[in-house]
KOLSEKE-722193 format. One record per residue: x, y, z of N, C-alpha, C in turn. Coordinates in steps of 0.001 Angstrom, whole numbers, plus 500000, padded with zeros to 6 digits. Example, Ala and Ser with C-alpha at 12.3 -4.5 7.8 and 13.67 -1.06 7.14 Angstrom:
513190494310507800512300495500507800513200496700507800512850497750507080513670498940507140512900500030507870
// end
This chain:
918718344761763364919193345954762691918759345948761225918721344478760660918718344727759547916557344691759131915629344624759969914764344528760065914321346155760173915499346616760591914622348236761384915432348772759766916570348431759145916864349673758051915878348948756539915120347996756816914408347093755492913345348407755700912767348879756598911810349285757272911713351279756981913148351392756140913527353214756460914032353809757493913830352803758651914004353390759930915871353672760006916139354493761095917374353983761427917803354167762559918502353563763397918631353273764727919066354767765089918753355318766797918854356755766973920366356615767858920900358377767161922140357784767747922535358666769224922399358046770294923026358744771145924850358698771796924202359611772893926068360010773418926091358401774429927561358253774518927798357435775083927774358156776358927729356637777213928151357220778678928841357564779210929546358641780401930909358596780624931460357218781338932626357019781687932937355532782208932078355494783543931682354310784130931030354168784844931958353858786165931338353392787489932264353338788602932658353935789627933018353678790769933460354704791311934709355600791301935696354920790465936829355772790340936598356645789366935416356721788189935157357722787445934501358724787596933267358344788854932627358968789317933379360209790239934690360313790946934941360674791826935781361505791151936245361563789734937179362483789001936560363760788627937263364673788459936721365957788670936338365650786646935048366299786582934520366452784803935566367911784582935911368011783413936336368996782771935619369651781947934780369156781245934270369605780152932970370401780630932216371011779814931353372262780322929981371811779803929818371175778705928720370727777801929458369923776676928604368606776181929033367951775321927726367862774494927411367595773330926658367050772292927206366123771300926509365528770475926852364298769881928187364794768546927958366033768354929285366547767383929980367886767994929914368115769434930417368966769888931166368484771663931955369573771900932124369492773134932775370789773574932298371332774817933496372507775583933698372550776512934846372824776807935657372759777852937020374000777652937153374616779047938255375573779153937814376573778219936575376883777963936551378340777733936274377989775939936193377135775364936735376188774025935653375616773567935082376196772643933801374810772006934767374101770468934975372632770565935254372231769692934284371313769074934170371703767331933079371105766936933455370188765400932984368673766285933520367639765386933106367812763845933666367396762524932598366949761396931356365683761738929939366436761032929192365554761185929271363639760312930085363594759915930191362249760012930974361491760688931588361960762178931983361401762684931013361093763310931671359881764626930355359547765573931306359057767268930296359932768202931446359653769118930941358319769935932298357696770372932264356290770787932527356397772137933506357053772511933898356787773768933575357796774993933743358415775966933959359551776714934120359156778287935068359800778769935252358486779884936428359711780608936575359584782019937101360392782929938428359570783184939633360223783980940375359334784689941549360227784856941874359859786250943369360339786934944182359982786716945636360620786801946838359933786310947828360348787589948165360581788744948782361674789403948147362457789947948852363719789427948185365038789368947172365247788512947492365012787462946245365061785960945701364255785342944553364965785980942808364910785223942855364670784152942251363846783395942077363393781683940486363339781614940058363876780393938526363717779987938466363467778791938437362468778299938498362259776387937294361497775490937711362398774469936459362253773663936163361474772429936330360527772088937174359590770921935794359132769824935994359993768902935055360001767694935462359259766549934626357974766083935273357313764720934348358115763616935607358090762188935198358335761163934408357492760122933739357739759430932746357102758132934603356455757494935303357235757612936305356990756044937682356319757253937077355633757918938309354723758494939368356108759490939081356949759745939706357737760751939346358137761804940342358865763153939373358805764158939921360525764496939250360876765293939114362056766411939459361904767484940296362379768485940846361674769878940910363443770439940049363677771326940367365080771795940174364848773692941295365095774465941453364987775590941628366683776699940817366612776897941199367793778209941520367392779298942965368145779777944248367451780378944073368805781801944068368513783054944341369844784330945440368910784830946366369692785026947073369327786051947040370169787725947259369591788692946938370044789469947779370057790783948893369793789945950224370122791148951435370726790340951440370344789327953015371484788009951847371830787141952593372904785936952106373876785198952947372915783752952270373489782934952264372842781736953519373414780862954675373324779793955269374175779561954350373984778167954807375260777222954670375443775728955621374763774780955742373636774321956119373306773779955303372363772678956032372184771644954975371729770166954295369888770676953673369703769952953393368399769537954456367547769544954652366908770546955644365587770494955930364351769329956616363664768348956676363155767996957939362011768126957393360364768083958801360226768186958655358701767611959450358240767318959426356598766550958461355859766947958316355088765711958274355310764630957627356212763833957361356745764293956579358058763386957807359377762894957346360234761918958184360763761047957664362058760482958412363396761027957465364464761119957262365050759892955917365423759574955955365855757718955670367206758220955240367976759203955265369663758505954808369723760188955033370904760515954679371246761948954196372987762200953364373403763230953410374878762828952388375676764002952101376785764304951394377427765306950310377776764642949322377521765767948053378762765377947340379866764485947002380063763305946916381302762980946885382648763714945474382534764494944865383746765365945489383043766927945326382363767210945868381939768726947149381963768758948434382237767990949728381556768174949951380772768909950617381089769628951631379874770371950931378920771315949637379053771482948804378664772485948695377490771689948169377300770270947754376650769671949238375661769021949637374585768899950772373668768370950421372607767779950828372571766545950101371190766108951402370724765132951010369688765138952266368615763692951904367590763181952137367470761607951555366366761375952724365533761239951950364215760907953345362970760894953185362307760471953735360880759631953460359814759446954202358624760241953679357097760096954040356504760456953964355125759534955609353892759243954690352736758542955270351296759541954555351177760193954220350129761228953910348052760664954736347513760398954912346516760064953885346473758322952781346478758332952186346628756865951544347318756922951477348347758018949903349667757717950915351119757995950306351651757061950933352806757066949837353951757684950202355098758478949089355883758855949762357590759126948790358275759118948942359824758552948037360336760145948772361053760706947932361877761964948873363757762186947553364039762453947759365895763055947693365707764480948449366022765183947924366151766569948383367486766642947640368135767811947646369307768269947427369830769905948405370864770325948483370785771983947586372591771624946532372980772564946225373939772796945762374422774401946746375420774548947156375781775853946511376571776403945495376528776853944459377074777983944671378052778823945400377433779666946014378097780885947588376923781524948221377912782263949197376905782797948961375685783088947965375445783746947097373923783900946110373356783519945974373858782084944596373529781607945129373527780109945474372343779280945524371782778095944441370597777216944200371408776054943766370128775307944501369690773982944312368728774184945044367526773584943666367178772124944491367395771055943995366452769851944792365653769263944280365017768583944553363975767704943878363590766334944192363707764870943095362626764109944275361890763344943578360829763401944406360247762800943681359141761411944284358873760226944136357998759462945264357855758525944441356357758064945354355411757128945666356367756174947462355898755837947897356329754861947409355560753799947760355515752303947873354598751497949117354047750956949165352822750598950737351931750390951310352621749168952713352761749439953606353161748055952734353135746592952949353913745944952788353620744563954096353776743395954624352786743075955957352918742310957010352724743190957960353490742760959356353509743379959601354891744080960499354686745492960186355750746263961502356745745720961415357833745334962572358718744931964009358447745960964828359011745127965914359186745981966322360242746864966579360179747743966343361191749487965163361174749644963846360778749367963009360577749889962176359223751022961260359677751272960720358272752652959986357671751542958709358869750826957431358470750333957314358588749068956529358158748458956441358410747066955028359346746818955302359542745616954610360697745140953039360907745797951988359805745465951269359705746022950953359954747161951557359529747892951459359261749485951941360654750214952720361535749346953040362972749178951416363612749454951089363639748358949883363929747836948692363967749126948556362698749185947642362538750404948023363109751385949082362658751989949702363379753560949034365340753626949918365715752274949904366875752221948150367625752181946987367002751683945549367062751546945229367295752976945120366155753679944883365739755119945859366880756123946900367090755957947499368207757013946675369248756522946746370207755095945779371080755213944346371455755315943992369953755464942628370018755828942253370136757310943304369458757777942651369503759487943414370527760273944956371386759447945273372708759818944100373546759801943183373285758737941957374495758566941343374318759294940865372698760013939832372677761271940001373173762545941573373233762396942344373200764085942060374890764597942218375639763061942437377058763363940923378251763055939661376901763100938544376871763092937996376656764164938650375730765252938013375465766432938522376824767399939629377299767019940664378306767865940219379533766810939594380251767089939561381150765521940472382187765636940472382495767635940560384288768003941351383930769071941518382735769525942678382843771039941673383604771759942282383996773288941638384775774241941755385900774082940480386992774458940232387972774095941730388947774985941827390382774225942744390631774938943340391205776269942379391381776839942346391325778447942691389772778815942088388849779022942857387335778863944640387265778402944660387598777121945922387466776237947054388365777510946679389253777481947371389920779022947705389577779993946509388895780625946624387876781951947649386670781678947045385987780658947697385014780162949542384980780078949927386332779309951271386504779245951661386966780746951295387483781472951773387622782886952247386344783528951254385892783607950997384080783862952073383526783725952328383552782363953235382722781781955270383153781502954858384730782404955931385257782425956697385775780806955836385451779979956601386124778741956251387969778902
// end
């Protein structure tokens, strides 16, 4: 490696493989097209930042539901975790982004243009000496057709003394709050328009609202 970058060169980067095997082989694919900073699935092109790089992609059953995930590391120590979820015996309900110990919810909220389809929350968490900051987000397809995000990265450690009624200190304020509105702006970037409104129609029938 270090012969080929003395050289200018730099190693070419491709997609990983999906998992190999026969139990991967035999799972139904979800996704429609993937590229090295993209992927779609369910009607959905989601498109990574180019300095991520994807590592993983890999099929697998759980039950009823199909999992297809896409797990991209960051240049700056963070990752990308985006899963397309079918179920194929119950229907999915609408409900937000799950959170639950140790983690600690800092702001939560819907969709711009997609509402309710779209759910995301951010959170923190401080786990014996690492502290860490993640958005996850549920976007609802169809009754049986969800994708699942995730990014997640390191918080940074206290600075000073933590106020009173507070978890965090100022700093760590600071950051949290950067990072939720940064990847609120990506989330409602990948979702710009929800389904058109013939869909949005179907959809609410569907779903009985």
């Amino acid at each position: 490696m270090e012969c080929i970058t003395a050289k200018g060169w730099s190693p070419k980067r491709v997609l990983p493989e999906a998992e190999k095997g026969d139990k991967a082989e035999t799972v139904q694919q979800l996704s429609e097209s993937i590229s090295l900073n993209s992927v779609t699935g369910f009607g959905q092109t989601i498109i990574v930042p180019a300095t991520y790089t994807l590592a993983t992609n890999k099929r697998f059953q759980s039950g009823p539901t199909i999992i297809e995930q896409f797990f991209w590391k960051g240049e700056d120590a963070s990752f990308i975790n985006i899963l397309f979820q079918k179920n194929t015996a119950a229907t999915f309900k609408k409900i937000p982004y799950p959170v639950s110990e140790p983690y600690v919810v800092y702001t939560s909220g819907t969709g711009e243009s997609a509402h309710e389809l779209l759910q995301w929350t951010t959170f923190w968490g401080h786990i014996d000496s690492d502290w860490i900051m993640s958005t996850g987000a549920y976007y609802y397809a169809s009754k049986k057709e969800r994708i699942i995000i995730a990014i997640t990265k390191p918080l940074g450690p206290p600075s000073g003394v933590v106020p009173n009624n507070l978890t965090l200190t100022r700093n760590q304020f600071m950051q949290i709050d950067e990072f939720s509105n940064q990847w609120q702006t990506w989330l409602n970037e990948q979702f710009p328009k929800g389904p058109g409104l013939l869909k949005q129609l179907i959809q609410a029938l569907n779903w009985g609202i």
